[in-house]
C-alpha positions as CSV (number, residue, x, y, z in Angstrom):
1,X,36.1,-54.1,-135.2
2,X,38.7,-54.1,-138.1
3,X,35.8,-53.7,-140.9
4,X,35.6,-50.5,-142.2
5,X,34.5,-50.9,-145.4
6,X,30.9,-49.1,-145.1
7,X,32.9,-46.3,-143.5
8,X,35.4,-46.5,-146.4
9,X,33.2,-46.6,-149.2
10,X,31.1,-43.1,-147.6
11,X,34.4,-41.4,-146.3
12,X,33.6,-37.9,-147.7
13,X,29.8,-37.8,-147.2
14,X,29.8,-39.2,-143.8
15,X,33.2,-36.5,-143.0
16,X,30.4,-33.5,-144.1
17,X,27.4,-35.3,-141.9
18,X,29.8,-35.5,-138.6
19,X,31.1,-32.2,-138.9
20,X,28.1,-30.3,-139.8
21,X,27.7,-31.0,-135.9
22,X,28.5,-29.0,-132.9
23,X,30.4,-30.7,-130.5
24,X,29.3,-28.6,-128.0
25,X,26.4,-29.5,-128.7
26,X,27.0,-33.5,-129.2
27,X,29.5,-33.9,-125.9
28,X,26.6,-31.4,-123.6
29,X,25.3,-34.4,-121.7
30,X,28.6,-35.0,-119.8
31,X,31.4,-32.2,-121.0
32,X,30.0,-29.1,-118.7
33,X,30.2,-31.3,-115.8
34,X,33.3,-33.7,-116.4
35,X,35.4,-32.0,-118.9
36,X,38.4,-30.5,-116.9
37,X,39.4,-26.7,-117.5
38,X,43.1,-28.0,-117.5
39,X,43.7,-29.7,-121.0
40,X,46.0,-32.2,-120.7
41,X,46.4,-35.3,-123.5
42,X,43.8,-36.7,-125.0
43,X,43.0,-39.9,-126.9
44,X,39.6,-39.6,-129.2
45,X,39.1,-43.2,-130.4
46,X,37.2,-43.8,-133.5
47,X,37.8,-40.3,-134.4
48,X,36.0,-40.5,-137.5
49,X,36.0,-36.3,-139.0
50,X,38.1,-35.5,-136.7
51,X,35.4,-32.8,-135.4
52,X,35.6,-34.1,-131.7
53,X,39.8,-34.2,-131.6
54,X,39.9,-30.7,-133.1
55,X,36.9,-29.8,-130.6
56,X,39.4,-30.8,-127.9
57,X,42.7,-29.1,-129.1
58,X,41.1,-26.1,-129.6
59,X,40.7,-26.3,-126.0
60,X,44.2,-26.5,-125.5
61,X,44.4,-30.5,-125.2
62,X,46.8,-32.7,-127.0
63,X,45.0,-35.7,-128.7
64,X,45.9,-38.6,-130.2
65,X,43.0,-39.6,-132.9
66,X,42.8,-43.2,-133.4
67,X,41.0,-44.0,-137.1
68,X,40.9,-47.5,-139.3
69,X,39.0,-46.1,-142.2
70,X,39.8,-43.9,-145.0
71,X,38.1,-40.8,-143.2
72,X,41.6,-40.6,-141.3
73,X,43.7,-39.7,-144.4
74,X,41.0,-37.0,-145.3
75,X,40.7,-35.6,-141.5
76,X,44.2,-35.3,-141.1
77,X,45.0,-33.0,-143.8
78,X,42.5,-30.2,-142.0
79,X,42.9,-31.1,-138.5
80,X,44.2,-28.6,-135.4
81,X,47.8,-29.2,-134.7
82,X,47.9,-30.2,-131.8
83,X,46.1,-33.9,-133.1
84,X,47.9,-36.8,-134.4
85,X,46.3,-39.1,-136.2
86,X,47.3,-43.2,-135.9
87,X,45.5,-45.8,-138.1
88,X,44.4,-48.2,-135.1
89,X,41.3,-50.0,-133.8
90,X,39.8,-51.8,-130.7
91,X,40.0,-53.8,-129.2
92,X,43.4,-54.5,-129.4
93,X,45.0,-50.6,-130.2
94,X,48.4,-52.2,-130.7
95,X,49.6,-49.1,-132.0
96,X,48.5,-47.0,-129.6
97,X,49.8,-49.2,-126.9
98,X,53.2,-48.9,-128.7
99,X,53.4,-45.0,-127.6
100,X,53.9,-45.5,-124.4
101,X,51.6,-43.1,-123.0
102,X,48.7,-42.8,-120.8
103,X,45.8,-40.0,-121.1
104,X,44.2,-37.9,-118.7
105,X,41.0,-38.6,-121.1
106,X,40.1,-41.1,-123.5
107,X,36.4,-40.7,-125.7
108,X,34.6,-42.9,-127.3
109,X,31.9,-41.4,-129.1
110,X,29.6,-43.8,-131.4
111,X,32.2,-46.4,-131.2
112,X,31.4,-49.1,-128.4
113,X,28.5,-50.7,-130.9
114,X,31.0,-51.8,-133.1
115,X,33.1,-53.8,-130.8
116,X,31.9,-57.4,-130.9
117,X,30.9,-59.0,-127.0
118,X,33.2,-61.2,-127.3
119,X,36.1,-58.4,-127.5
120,X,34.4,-56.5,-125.6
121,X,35.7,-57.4,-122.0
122,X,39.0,-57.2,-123.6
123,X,38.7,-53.9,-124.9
124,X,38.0,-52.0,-121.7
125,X,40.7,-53.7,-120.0
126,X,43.4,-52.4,-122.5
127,X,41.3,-48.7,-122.3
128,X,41.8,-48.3,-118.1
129,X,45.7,-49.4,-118.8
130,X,45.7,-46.3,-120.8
131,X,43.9,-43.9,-118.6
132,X,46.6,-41.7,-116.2
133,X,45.3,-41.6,-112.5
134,X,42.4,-39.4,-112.1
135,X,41.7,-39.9,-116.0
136,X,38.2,-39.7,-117.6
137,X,36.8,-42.3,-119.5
138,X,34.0,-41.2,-121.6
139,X,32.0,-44.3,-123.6
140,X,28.7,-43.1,-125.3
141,X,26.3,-45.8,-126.2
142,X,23.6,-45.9,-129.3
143,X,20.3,-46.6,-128.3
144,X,17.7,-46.6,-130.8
145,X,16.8,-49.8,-133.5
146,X,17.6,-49.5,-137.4
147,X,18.2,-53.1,-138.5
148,X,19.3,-51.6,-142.3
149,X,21.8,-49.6,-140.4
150,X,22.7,-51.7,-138.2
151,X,23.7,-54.2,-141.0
152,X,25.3,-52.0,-142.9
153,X,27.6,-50.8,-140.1
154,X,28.2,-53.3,-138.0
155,X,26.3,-52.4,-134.9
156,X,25.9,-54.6,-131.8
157,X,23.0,-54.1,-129.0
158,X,25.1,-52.3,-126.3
159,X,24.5,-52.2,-122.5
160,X,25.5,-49.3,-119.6
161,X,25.5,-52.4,-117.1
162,X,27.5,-54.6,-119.0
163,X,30.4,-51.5,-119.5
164,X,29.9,-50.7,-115.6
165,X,30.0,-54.8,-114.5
166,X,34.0,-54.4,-116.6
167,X,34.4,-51.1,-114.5
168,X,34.2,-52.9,-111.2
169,X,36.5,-55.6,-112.4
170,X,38.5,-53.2,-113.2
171,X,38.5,-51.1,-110.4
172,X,37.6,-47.9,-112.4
173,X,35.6,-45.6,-110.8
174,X,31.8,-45.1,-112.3
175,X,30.9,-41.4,-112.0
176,X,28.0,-40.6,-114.0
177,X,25.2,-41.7,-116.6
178,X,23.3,-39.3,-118.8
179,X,20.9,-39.6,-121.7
180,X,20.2,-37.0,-124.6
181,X,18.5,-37.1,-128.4
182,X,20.4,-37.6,-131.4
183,X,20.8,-34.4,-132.9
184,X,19.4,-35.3,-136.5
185,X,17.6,-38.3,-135.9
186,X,14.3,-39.1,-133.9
187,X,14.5,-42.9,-133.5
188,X,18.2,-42.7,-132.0
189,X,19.2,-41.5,-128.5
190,X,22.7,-41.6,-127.1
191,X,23.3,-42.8,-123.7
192,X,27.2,-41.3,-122.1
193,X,28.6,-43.0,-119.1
194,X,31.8,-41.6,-117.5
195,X,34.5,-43.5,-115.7
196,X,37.2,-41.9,-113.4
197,X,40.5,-44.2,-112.8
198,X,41.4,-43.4,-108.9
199,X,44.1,-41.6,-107.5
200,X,45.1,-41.9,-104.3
201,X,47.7,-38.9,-104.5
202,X,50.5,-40.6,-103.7
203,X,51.2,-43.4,-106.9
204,X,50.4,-46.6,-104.5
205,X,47.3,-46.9,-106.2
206,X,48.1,-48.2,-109.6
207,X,50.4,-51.2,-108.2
208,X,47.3,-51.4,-105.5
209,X,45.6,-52.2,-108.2
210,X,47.5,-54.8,-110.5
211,X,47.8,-56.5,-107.6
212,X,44.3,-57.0,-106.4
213,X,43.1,-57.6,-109.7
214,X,46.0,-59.7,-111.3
215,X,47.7,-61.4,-108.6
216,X,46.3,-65.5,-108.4
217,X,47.8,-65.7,-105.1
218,X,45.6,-66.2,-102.0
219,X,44.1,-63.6,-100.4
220,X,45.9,-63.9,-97.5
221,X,49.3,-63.3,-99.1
222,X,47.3,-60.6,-100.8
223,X,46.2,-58.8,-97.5
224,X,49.8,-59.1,-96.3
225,X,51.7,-57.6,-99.2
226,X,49.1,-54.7,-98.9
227,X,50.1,-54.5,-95.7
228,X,53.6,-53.5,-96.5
229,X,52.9,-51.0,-99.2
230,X,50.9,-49.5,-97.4
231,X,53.1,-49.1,-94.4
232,X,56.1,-48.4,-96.2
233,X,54.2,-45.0,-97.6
Protein backbone atom coordinates (compact mmCIF):
# COMPACT_ATOMS: atom_id res chain seq x y z
CA UNK A 1 0.00 0.00 0.00
CA UNK A 2 3.29 2.14 0.23
CA UNK A 3 2.54 3.84 -3.39
CA UNK A 4 1.41 7.19 -3.05
CA UNK A 5 2.58 8.79 -5.88
CA UNK A 6 -0.92 9.58 -7.58
CA UNK A 7 -1.89 10.96 -4.12
CA UNK A 8 1.44 12.84 -4.13
CA UNK A 9 1.35 14.36 -7.34
CA UNK A 10 -2.62 15.86 -6.60
CA UNK A 11 -1.90 16.59 -2.83
CA UNK A 12 -3.53 20.09 -2.84
CA UNK A 13 -6.45 19.51 -5.26
CA UNK A 14 -7.52 16.28 -3.85
CA UNK A 15 -6.97 18.21 0.09
CA UNK A 16 -9.82 20.90 -1.42
CA UNK A 17 -12.11 17.88 -2.97
CA UNK A 18 -12.13 15.86 0.56
CA UNK A 19 -12.78 18.70 2.64
CA UNK A 20 -15.32 20.43 0.59
CA UNK A 21 -17.28 17.38 2.37
CA UNK A 22 -19.19 17.12 5.41
CA UNK A 23 -18.27 14.49 7.52
CA UNK A 24 -21.42 14.36 9.02
CA UNK A 25 -22.64 13.83 6.14
CA UNK A 26 -19.89 11.19 4.74
CA UNK A 27 -19.68 9.04 8.32
CA UNK A 28 -24.12 9.22 8.47
CA UNK A 29 -24.42 5.55 7.52
CA UNK A 30 -22.84 4.28 10.78
CA UNK A 31 -21.74 7.45 13.19
CA UNK A 32 -25.56 8.20 14.67
CA UNK A 33 -25.77 4.72 15.69
CA UNK A 34 -22.06 3.60 16.62
CA UNK A 35 -20.22 6.65 17.35
CA UNK A 36 -20.01 6.85 21.23
CA UNK A 37 -20.90 10.22 23.10
CA UNK A 38 -17.71 9.60 25.21
CA UNK A 39 -14.61 10.57 23.05
CA UNK A 40 -11.90 8.69 23.85
CA UNK A 41 -8.55 8.12 21.37
CA UNK A 42 -8.91 7.72 18.07
CA UNK A 43 -6.82 6.40 15.14
CA UNK A 44 -8.08 7.71 11.54
CA UNK A 45 -6.00 5.68 9.12
CA UNK A 46 -5.37 7.02 5.73
CA UNK A 47 -6.31 10.34 6.95
CA UNK A 48 -5.78 11.91 3.74
CA UNK A 49 -7.19 16.07 4.54
CA UNK A 50 -7.44 15.48 7.66
CA UNK A 51 -11.27 16.45 7.53
CA UNK A 52 -12.41 13.07 9.25
CA UNK A 53 -9.49 13.43 12.36
CA UNK A 54 -10.47 17.08 12.86
CA UNK A 55 -14.28 15.92 12.48
CA UNK A 56 -13.48 13.65 15.53
CA UNK A 57 -11.45 16.02 17.78
CA UNK A 58 -13.76 18.53 17.49
CA UNK A 59 -15.84 16.05 19.18
CA UNK A 60 -13.61 15.96 21.94
CA UNK A 61 -11.55 12.68 20.74
CA UNK A 62 -7.82 12.35 20.62
CA UNK A 63 -6.70 10.99 17.19
CA UNK A 64 -3.79 9.72 15.83
CA UNK A 65 -3.86 10.43 11.79
CA UNK A 66 -1.94 7.95 10.04
CA UNK A 67 -0.85 9.48 6.29
CA UNK A 68 2.08 8.23 3.63
CA UNK A 69 1.46 10.88 1.08
CA UNK A 70 2.44 14.42 0.86
CA UNK A 71 -1.28 15.52 1.85
CA UNK A 72 0.03 14.81 5.50
CA UNK A 73 2.61 17.72 5.63
CA UNK A 74 -0.15 19.99 4.23
CA UNK A 75 -3.08 18.73 6.67
CA UNK A 76 -0.98 19.01 9.61
CA UNK A 77 -0.33 22.57 9.48
CA UNK A 78 -4.37 23.33 9.78
CA UNK A 79 -5.40 20.46 11.69
CA UNK A 80 -7.35 20.57 15.42
CA UNK A 81 -5.01 20.07 18.22
CA UNK A 82 -5.97 17.42 19.58
CA UNK A 83 -4.55 15.19 16.14
CA UNK A 84 -1.13 14.00 15.58
CA UNK A 85 -0.13 13.19 12.49
CA UNK A 86 2.42 9.97 11.82
CA UNK A 87 3.67 9.18 8.25
CA UNK A 88 2.69 5.35 8.29
CA UNK A 89 0.77 2.85 6.12
CA UNK A 90 -0.94 -0.67 6.10
CA UNK A 91 -0.51 -3.08 6.41
CA UNK A 92 2.26 -3.26 8.48
CA UNK A 93 1.76 0.48 10.64
CA UNK A 94 5.13 -0.12 12.21
CA UNK A 95 5.03 3.24 13.47
CA UNK A 96 2.02 3.19 14.90
CA UNK A 97 2.68 -0.06 16.54
CA UNK A 98 5.79 1.62 18.04
CA UNK A 99 3.34 3.93 20.32
CA UNK A 100 2.26 1.65 22.35
CA UNK A 101 -1.27 2.29 22.41
CA UNK A 102 -4.55 0.92 21.71
CA UNK A 103 -7.87 2.95 20.49
CA UNK A 104 -11.23 2.87 21.52
CA UNK A 105 -11.84 3.52 17.56
CA UNK A 106 -9.91 3.02 14.62
CA UNK A 107 -11.52 4.41 10.83
CA UNK A 108 -10.77 3.46 7.76
CA UNK A 109 -12.49 5.56 5.34
CA UNK A 110 -11.61 4.86 1.44
CA UNK A 111 -8.65 3.02 2.45
CA UNK A 112 -9.31 -0.88 2.47
CA UNK A 113 -9.09 -0.82 -1.70
CA UNK A 114 -5.73 -0.05 -1.56
CA UNK A 115 -4.40 -2.82 0.48
CA UNK A 116 -3.37 -5.68 -1.79
CA UNK A 117 -5.24 -9.49 -0.91
CA UNK A 118 -2.37 -10.69 -0.24
CA UNK A 119 -1.72 -8.15 2.75
CA UNK A 120 -4.89 -8.05 3.43
CA UNK A 121 -5.33 -10.92 6.05
CA UNK A 122 -2.37 -9.40 7.65
CA UNK A 123 -3.60 -6.13 7.90
CA UNK A 124 -6.66 -6.73 9.99
CA UNK A 125 -4.84 -8.81 12.29
CA UNK A 126 -2.39 -5.94 13.27
CA UNK A 127 -5.79 -3.48 13.29
CA UNK A 128 -7.90 -5.73 16.20
CA UNK A 129 -4.20 -5.75 18.20
CA UNK A 130 -4.78 -2.12 18.25
CA UNK A 131 -8.36 -1.87 19.12
CA UNK A 132 -8.90 -1.38 23.31
CA UNK A 133 -11.81 -3.75 24.54
CA UNK A 134 -15.12 -2.67 23.44
CA UNK A 135 -13.35 -0.59 20.53
CA UNK A 136 -14.94 0.18 17.18
CA UNK A 137 -13.59 -0.76 14.06
CA UNK A 138 -15.06 1.12 11.23
CA UNK A 139 -13.74 -0.20 7.50
CA UNK A 140 -15.73 1.45 4.59
CA UNK A 141 -15.55 -0.28 1.26
CA UNK A 142 -15.75 1.28 -2.44
CA UNK A 143 -18.23 -0.14 -4.60
CA UNK A 144 -18.70 1.19 -7.90
CA UNK A 145 -16.27 0.32 -11.24
CA UNK A 146 -13.86 3.10 -12.91
CA UNK A 147 -11.09 1.11 -14.46
CA UNK A 148 -9.12 4.68 -15.28
CA UNK A 149 -9.36 5.38 -11.62
CA UNK A 150 -8.82 2.43 -10.45
CA UNK A 151 -5.42 2.38 -12.27
CA UNK A 152 -4.49 5.37 -11.45
CA UNK A 153 -5.02 4.80 -7.70
CA UNK A 154 -4.34 1.59 -7.00
CA UNK A 155 -7.74 0.15 -6.24
CA UNK A 156 -8.43 -3.54 -5.60
CA UNK A 157 -12.08 -5.21 -5.90
CA UNK A 158 -12.99 -5.28 -2.10
CA UNK A 159 -15.42 -7.68 -0.31
CA UNK A 160 -17.74 -7.20 3.16
CA UNK A 161 -17.45 -11.13 3.48
CA UNK A 162 -13.93 -11.48 2.94
CA UNK A 163 -13.30 -8.50 5.90
CA UNK A 164 -16.04 -10.39 8.16
CA UNK A 165 -14.43 -14.19 7.28
CA UNK A 166 -10.80 -12.18 9.08
CA UNK A 167 -13.33 -10.87 11.92
CA UNK A 168 -14.23 -14.34 12.99
CA UNK A 169 -10.70 -15.47 12.87
CA UNK A 170 -10.09 -12.95 14.76
CA UNK A 171 -12.69 -13.10 17.24
CA UNK A 172 -13.90 -9.45 16.68
CA UNK A 173 -17.28 -8.85 16.97
CA UNK A 174 -19.33 -7.98 13.60
CA UNK A 175 -22.02 -5.34 14.49
CA UNK A 176 -23.36 -3.74 11.58
CA UNK A 177 -23.35 -3.24 7.63
CA UNK A 178 -24.82 -0.29 5.91
CA UNK A 179 -24.84 1.12 2.40
CA UNK A 180 -25.12 4.88 1.14
CA UNK A 181 -24.25 6.99 -2.29
CA UNK A 182 -21.16 8.76 -2.84
CA UNK A 183 -21.74 12.15 -2.23
CA UNK A 184 -20.34 13.62 -5.63
CA UNK A 185 -20.37 10.75 -7.75
CA UNK A 186 -23.31 8.55 -9.30
CA UNK A 187 -21.41 5.39 -10.34
CA UNK A 188 -19.79 4.96 -6.72
CA UNK A 189 -21.47 3.81 -3.54
CA UNK A 190 -19.72 3.13 -0.20
CA UNK A 191 -20.43 0.17 1.71
CA UNK A 192 -19.35 0.65 6.06
CA UNK A 193 -19.13 -2.39 8.13
CA UNK A 194 -18.41 -1.99 11.90
CA UNK A 195 -16.56 -4.32 14.21
CA UNK A 196 -16.74 -4.23 18.04
CA UNK A 197 -13.52 -6.07 19.90
CA UNK A 198 -15.43 -7.84 23.09
CA UNK A 199 -15.25 -7.10 26.54
CA UNK A 200 -16.03 -9.22 28.98
CA UNK A 201 -15.67 -6.56 31.91
CA UNK A 202 -13.25 -8.05 33.76
CA UNK A 203 -9.72 -8.07 31.36
CA UNK A 204 -9.91 -12.14 30.91
CA UNK A 205 -10.95 -11.58 27.58
CA UNK A 206 -8.01 -10.40 25.71
CA UNK A 207 -5.64 -13.36 27.05
CA UNK A 208 -8.97 -15.56 26.30
CA UNK A 209 -8.38 -14.57 23.17
CA UNK A 210 -4.53 -14.97 22.18
CA UNK A 211 -4.94 -18.09 23.50
CA UNK A 212 -7.71 -19.63 21.48
CA UNK A 213 -6.52 -18.06 18.51
CA UNK A 214 -2.68 -18.39 18.81
CA UNK A 215 -1.99 -21.18 20.99
CA UNK A 216 -0.94 -24.59 18.51
CA UNK A 217 -1.57 -26.74 21.42
CA UNK A 218 -4.37 -29.32 21.39
CA UNK A 219 -7.59 -28.46 22.24
CA UNK A 220 -7.67 -30.32 25.13
CA UNK A 221 -4.84 -28.47 26.84
CA UNK A 222 -6.69 -25.53 25.51
CA UNK A 223 -10.12 -26.38 27.31
CA UNK A 224 -8.07 -27.06 30.49
CA UNK A 225 -6.04 -23.88 30.78
CA UNK A 226 -9.45 -22.02 30.14
CA UNK A 227 -10.52 -23.88 32.80
CA UNK A 228 -8.23 -22.21 35.20
CA UNK A 229 -8.55 -18.63 34.11
CA UNK A 230 -11.63 -18.80 34.29
CA UNK A 231 -11.91 -20.16 37.78
CA UNK A 232 -9.29 -18.16 39.14
CA UNK A 233 -11.63 -14.89 38.26
Amino acid sequence: MRSTGYYDQNAEDLIAKYDALNADEVHRAWAPKHLREEPGFACDIGAGSGRDANWLAEQGWEVVAVEPSAMRDKAAAESHPRVTWLDDALPGLKSLRALGRRFDLILLSAVWMHVAPQERERAFRILSELLNPSGLLVVTLRQGQDQEENQARGFHPVSADELIGYANQRAVAFKGRSEDDDLARSHVRWETLVFEMPDDGTGSLPLLRHVIINDNKSSTYKLGLLRVLVCCR
